[in-house]
Wavefront OBJ file of the C-alpha trace (Angstrom):
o trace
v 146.770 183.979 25.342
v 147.293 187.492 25.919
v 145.209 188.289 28.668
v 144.202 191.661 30.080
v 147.266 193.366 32.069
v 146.261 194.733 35.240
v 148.806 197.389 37.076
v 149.156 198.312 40.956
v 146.290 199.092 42.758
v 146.065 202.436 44.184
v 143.960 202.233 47.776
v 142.208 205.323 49.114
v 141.549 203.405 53.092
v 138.483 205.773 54.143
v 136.857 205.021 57.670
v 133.377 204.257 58.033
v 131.368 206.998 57.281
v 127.722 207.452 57.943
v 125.531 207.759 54.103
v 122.952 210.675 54.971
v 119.700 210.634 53.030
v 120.599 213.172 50.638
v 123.545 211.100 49.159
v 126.643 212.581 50.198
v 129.675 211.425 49.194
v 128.816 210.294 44.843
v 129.447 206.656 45.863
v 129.775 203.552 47.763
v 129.185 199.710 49.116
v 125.728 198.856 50.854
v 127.161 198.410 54.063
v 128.285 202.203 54.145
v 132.012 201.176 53.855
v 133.446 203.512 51.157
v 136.472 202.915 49.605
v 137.952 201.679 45.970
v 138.767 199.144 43.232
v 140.196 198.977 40.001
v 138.609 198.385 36.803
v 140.240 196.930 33.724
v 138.493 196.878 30.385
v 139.604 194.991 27.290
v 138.462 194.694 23.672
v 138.378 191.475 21.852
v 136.325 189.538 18.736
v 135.008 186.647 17.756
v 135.459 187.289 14.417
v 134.761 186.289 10.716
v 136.719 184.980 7.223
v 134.406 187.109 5.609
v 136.815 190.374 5.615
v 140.472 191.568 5.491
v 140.098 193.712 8.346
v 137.162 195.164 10.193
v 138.218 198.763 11.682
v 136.813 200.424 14.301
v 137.457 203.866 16.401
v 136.977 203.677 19.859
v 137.225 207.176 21.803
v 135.613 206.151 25.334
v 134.476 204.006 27.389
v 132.059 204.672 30.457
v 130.660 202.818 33.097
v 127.265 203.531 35.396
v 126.002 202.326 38.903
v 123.271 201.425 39.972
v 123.807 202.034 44.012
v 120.646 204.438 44.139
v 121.791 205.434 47.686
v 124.121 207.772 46.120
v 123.905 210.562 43.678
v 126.708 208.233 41.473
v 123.752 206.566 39.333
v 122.947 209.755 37.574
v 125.926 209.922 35.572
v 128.393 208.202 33.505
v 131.967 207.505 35.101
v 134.892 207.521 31.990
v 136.643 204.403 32.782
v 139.073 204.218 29.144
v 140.067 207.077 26.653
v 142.021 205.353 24.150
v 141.003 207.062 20.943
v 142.523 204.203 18.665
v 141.388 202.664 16.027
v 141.303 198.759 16.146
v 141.220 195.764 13.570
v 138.961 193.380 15.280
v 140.030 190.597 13.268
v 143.495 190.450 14.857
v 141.727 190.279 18.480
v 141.072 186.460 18.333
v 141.829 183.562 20.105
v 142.087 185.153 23.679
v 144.284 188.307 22.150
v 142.852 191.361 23.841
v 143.612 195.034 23.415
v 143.310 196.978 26.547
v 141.404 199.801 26.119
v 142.218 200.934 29.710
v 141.758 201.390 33.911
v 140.420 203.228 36.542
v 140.378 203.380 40.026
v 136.472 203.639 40.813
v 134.259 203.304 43.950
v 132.983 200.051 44.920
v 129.707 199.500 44.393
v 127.306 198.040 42.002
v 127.383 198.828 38.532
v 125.060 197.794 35.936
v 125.973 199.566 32.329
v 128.512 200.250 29.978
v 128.746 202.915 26.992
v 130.868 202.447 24.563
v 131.898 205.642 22.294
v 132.613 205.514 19.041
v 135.061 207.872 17.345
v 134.749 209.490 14.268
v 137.995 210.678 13.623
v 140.286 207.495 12.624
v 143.852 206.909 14.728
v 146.841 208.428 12.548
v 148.259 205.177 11.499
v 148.520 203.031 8.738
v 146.324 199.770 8.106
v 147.287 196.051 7.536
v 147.482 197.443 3.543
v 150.093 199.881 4.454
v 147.736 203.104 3.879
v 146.400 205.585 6.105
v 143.102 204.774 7.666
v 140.736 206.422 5.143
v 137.612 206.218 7.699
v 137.185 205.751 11.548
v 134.683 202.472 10.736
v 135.577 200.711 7.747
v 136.197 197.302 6.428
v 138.367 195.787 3.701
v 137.022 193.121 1.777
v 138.524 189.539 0.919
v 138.429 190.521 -2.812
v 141.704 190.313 -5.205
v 141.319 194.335 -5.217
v 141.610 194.705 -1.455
v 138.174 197.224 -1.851
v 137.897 199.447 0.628
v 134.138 199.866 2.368
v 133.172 202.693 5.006
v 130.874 201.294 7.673
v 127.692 203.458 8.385
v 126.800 204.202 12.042
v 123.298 204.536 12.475
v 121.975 207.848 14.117
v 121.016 205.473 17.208
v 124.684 204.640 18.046
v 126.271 208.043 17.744
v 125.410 208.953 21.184
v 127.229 205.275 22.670
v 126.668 201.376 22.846
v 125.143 201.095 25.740
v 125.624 197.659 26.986
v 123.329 196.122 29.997
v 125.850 193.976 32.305
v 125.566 193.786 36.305
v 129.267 193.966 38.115
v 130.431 195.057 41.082
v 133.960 196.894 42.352
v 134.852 195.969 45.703
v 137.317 197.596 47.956
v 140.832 196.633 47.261
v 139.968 193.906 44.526
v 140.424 194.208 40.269
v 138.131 193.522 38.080
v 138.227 192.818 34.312
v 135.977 192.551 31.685
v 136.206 191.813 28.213
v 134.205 193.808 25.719
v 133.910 191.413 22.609
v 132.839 192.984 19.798
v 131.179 190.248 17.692
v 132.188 191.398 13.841
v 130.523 188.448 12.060
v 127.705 189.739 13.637
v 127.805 193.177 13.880
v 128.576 194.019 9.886
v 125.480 194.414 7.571
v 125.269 194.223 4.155
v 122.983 196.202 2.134
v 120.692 194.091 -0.086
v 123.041 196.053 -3.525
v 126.173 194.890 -1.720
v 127.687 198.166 -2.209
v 126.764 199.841 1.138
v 127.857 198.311 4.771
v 126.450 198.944 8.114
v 127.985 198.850 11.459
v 125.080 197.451 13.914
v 127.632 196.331 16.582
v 126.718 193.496 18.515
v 128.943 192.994 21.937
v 128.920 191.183 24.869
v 130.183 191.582 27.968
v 132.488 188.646 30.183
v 134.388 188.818 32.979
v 137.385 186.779 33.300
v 136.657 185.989 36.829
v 135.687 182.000 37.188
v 136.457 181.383 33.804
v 137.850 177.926 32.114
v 139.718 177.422 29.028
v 138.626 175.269 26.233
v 141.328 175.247 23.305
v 142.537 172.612 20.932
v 143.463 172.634 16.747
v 141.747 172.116 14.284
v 143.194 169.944 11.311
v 142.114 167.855 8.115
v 141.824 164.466 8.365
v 142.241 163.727 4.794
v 145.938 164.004 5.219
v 147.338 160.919 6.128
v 151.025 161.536 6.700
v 150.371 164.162 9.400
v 148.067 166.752 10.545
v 147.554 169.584 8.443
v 146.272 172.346 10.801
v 143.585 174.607 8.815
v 143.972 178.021 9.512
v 140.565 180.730 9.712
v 137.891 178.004 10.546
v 135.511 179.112 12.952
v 134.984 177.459 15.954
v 132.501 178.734 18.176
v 130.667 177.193 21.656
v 127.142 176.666 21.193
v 123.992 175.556 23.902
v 121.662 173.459 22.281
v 118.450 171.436 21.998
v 116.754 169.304 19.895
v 115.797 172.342 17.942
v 117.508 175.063 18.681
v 120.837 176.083 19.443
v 123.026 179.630 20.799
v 126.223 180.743 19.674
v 127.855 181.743 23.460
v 131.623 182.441 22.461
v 133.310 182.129 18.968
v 136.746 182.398 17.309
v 138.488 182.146 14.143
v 141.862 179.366 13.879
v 145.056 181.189 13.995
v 147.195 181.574 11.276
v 150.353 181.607 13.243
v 151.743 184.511 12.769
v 155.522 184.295 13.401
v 155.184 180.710 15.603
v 154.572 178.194 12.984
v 152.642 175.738 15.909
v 150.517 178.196 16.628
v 148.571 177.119 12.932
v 144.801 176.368 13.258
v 144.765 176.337 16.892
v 141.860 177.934 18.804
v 140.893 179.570 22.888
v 137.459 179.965 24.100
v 137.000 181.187 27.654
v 133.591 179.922 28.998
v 131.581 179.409 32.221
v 132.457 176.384 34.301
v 130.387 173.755 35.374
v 128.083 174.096 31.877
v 127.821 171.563 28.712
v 128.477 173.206 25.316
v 129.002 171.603 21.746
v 132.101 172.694 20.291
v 131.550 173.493 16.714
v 134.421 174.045 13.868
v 133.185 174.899 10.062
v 135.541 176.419 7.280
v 133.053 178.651 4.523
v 136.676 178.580 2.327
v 136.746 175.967 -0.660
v 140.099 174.037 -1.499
v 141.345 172.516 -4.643
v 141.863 168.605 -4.354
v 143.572 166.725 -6.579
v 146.337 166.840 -9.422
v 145.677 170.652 -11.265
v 144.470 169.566 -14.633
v 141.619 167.496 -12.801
v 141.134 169.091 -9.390
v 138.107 169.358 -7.986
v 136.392 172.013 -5.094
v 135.500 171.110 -2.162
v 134.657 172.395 1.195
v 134.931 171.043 4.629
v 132.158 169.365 6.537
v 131.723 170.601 10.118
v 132.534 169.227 13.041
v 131.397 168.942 16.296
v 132.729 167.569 20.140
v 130.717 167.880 22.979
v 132.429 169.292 26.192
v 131.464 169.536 30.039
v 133.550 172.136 31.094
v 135.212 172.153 34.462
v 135.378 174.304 37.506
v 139.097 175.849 37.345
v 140.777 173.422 35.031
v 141.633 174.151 31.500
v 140.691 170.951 28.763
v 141.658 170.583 25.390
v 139.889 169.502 22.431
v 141.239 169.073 18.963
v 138.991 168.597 15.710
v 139.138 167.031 12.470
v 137.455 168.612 9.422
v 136.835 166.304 5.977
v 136.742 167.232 2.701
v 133.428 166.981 0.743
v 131.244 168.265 -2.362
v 129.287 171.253 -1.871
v 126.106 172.890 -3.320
v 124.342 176.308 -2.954
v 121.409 177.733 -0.801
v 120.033 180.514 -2.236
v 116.749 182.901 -1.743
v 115.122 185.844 -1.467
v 113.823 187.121 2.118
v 111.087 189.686 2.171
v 110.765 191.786 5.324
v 106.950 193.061 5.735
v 106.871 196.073 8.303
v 103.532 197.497 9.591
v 103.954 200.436 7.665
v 105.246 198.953 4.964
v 108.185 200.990 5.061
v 112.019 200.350 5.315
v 114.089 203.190 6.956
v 117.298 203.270 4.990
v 119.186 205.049 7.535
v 118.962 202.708 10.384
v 117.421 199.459 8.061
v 116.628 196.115 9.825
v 118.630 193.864 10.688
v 117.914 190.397 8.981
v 119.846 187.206 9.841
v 119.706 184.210 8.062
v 121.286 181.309 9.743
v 121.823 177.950 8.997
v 121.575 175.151 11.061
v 122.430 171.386 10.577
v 122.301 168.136 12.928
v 125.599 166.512 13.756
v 125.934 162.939 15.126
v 128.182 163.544 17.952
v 125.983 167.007 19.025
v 122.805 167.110 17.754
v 121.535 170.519 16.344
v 124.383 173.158 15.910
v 124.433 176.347 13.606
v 126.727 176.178 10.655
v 126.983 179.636 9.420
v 125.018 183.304 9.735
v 124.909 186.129 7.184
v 123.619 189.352 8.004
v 121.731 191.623 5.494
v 119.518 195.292 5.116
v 116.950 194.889 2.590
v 116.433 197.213 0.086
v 113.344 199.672 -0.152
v 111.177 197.498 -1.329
v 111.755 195.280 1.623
v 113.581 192.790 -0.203
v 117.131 190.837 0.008
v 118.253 188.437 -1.943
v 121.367 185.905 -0.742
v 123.547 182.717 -2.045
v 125.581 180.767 0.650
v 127.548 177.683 -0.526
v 127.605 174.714 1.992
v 128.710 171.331 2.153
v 126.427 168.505 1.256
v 123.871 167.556 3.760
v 120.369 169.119 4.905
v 119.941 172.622 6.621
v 117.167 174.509 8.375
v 117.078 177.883 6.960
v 116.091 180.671 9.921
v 115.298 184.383 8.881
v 115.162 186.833 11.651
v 114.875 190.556 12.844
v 114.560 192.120 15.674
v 110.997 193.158 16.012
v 109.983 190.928 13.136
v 108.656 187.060 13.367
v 111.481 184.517 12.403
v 110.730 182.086 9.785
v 112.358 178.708 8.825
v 112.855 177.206 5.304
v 114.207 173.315 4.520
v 117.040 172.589 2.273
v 118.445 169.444 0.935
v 121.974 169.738 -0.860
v 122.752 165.481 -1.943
v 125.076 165.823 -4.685
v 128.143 167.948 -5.908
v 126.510 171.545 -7.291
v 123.355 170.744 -6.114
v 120.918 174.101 -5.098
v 118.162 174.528 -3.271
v 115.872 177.328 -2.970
v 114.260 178.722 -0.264
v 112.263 182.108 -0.124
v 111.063 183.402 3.243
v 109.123 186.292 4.752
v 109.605 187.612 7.979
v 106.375 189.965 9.570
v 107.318 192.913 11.998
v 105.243 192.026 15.375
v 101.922 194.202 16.077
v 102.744 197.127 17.617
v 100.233 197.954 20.844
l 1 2 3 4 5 6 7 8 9 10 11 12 13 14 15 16 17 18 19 20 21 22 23 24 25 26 27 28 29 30 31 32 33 34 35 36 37 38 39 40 41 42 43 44 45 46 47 48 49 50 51 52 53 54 55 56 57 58 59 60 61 62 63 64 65 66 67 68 69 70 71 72 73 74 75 76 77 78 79 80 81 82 83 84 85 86 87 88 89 90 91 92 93 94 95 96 97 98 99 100 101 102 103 104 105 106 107 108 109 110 111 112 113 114 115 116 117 118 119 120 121 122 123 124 125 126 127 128 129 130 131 132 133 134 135 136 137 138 139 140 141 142 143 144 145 146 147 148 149 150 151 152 153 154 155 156 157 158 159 160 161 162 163 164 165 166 167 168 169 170 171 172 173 174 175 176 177 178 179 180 181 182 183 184 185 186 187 188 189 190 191 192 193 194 195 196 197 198 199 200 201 202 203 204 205 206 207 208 209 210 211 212 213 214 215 216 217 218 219 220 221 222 223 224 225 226 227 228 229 230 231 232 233 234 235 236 237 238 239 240 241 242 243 244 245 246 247 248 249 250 251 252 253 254 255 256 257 258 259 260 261 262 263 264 265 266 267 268 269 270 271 272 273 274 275 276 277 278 279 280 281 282 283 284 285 286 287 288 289 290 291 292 293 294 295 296 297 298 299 300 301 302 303 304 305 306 307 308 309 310 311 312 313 314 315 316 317 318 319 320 321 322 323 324 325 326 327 328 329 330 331 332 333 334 335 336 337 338 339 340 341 342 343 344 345 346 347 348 349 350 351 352 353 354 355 356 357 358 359 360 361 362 363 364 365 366 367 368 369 370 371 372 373 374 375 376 377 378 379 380 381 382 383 384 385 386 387 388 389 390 391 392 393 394 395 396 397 398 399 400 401 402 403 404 405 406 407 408 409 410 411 412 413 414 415 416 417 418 419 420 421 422 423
């Protein structure tokens, strides 16, 4: 795992100083101790197999306190200048790009803005080209197509993120900024036109335990075959519900040949989650004149993670038939009109019980409906029965039932999701 670097701390020692009413010196700790820590901020993914590469330019990143006993709340603190442009998918599996460090004043702090750039970093992509846009994607197509990512008007000011932390004198802290792609790409209901809607959370690393393992098929009886890109993600869940908390996508190995379908999550200590690995690729099985497609089924563990103490947990995927889940999804605003520059955001997840974990999501797709208020969409999945979730921001989620029992089996389902009253 590469993990964030920190460097030496530089310590300004400042006596106590007495915090008049007015606000004095732009910063420091509730007890009226000033002094300073460091801050380190990293970027990292939980990524898709939907794309190549997902770019994106990042020119700043800020931080804000909170301590309203000093005049330090009322503006924004530049923390990280890197003005790079990143391929999320290669910050997986506990690989994290430092975007960069500061020496700050301790106190509390309790937002982050994240600034996109709109002028791409002068290097070449994973194709070996210049990078033709600052956002952009590349598609897992035999033509290696090219699509710019629209920023909505609403994020070219910053992502500002909500997330309480606090600097204390002397000390380092790091958090990881983990730009969810499979969730923060939209595609337009014509599938020509993508939209950058970035969805991040923040973690620290303080406190943190390690749950990593491999993930293989267990059709192969001679030995393991490690499957590389199947996402494995850490979900909380109830008899009818469950949350996505950390996810990652199998490593291909690179140049270290063990490294093959092998998977890190970092997660909070002391908590239950349901370990959940599902491949959306199909494989060929069999001799060529008569092979047949299939896809794998998911799998599930269930984990209690422990306080300071890494585990691992290895999972076996199986081969089976597949059918397809297909529908349209109409999106019904009160004023019965879809903004085209900054569209909704509609999710449609599917979720499935497991025997070992109960009820885990499977997969999510994000769309933008046309202006009509329409989307259409066609997911293939592995035999078995799914619940069907629509959702939008805003808008009241609505669940379908489909039943896929035999190889190229579909199943339709057609939803409608209603923006809340406004009052």
């Amino acid at each position: 795992m590469k993990l964030i670097k920190t460097f030496g701390i530089c310590l300004l020692l400042m006596g106590s100083i007495i915090l008049f009413a007015c606000g004095g010196g732009g910063g420091g700790s509730s007890d009226g101790a000033t002094g300073t820590g460091t801050l380190s901020v990293g970027l990292t993914d939980s990524s898709t197999d939907k794309y190549q590469a997902v770019y994106v330019t990042v020119d700043e990143v800020q931080v804000k306190s909170n301590d309203v006993s000093t005049k330090q709340n009322e503006n924004w603190e530049p923390v990280a200048n890197p003005k790079k442009t990143y391929n999320l998918l290669n910050l997986v599996n506990g690989v994290t790009e430092i975007l960069g460090e500061k020496e700050l004043l301790a106190g509390h702090y309790n937002q982050i803005r994240l600034i996109l750039g709109e002028t791409p970093e002068s290097k070449n992509n994973i194709l070996g080209d210049a990078h033709p846009y600052a956002n952009y994607l590349i598609l897992n197509d035999l033509s290696d197509t090219v699509k710019p990512l629209k920023v909505p008007s609403g994020f070219k000011t910053g992502i500002k993120l909500v997330h309480q932390f606090e600097v204390k004198q002397g000390e380092d802290v790091e958090l990881i900024l983990d730009f969810d792609a499979c969730r923060s790409v939209v595609r337009a209901s014509n599938g020509e036109k993508y939209i950058l809607k970035p969805t991040i959370k923040v973690t620290g690393t303080l406190n943190k335990s390690m749950v990593s393992g491999i993930v293989t098929d267990d059709s192969t009886s001679e030995s393991e075959t490690p499957i590389i890109g199947a996402l494995v993600s850490a979900q909380v869940s109830d008899q009818d519900s469950a949350r996505v908390v950390r996810s990652t996508l199998t490593d291909d190995g690179g140049d270290n040949i063990v490294h093959e379908g092998r998977y890190q999550l970092l997660l909070s200590p002391d908590t239950s989650f349901n370990i959940v690995a599902f491949s959306e690729g199909k494989v060929w099985v069999g001799e060529p004149a008569v092979a047949v497609e299939k896809m794998y089924s998911p799998a599930c563990a269930r984990v209690d993670v422990p306080i300071d103490e890494d585990i691992l947990k290895d999972l076996k995927l199986s081969l089976s038939d597949f059918g397809n889940i297909s529908g349209t999804v109409t999106v019904t605003t009160n004023d019965d009109v879809i903004d085209q520059d900054d569209p909704p955001v509609v999710y449609i997840i599917f979720y499935t019980n497991i025997a070992e974990c109960g009820y885990v999501e499977v997969a999510t797709h994000l769309f933008s409906p046309n202006t009509d208020g329409e989307l259409t969409f066609s997911v293939d999945l592995p035999l078995g029965s799914y619940d069907v979730v629509a959702s939008a921001e805003g808008f009241i989620p609505n669940t379908g039932q489909a039943a896929l029992n035999t190889s190229d089996d579909t199943a339709a389902v057609d939803l409608e999701i209603i923006e809340q009253p406004s009052f």
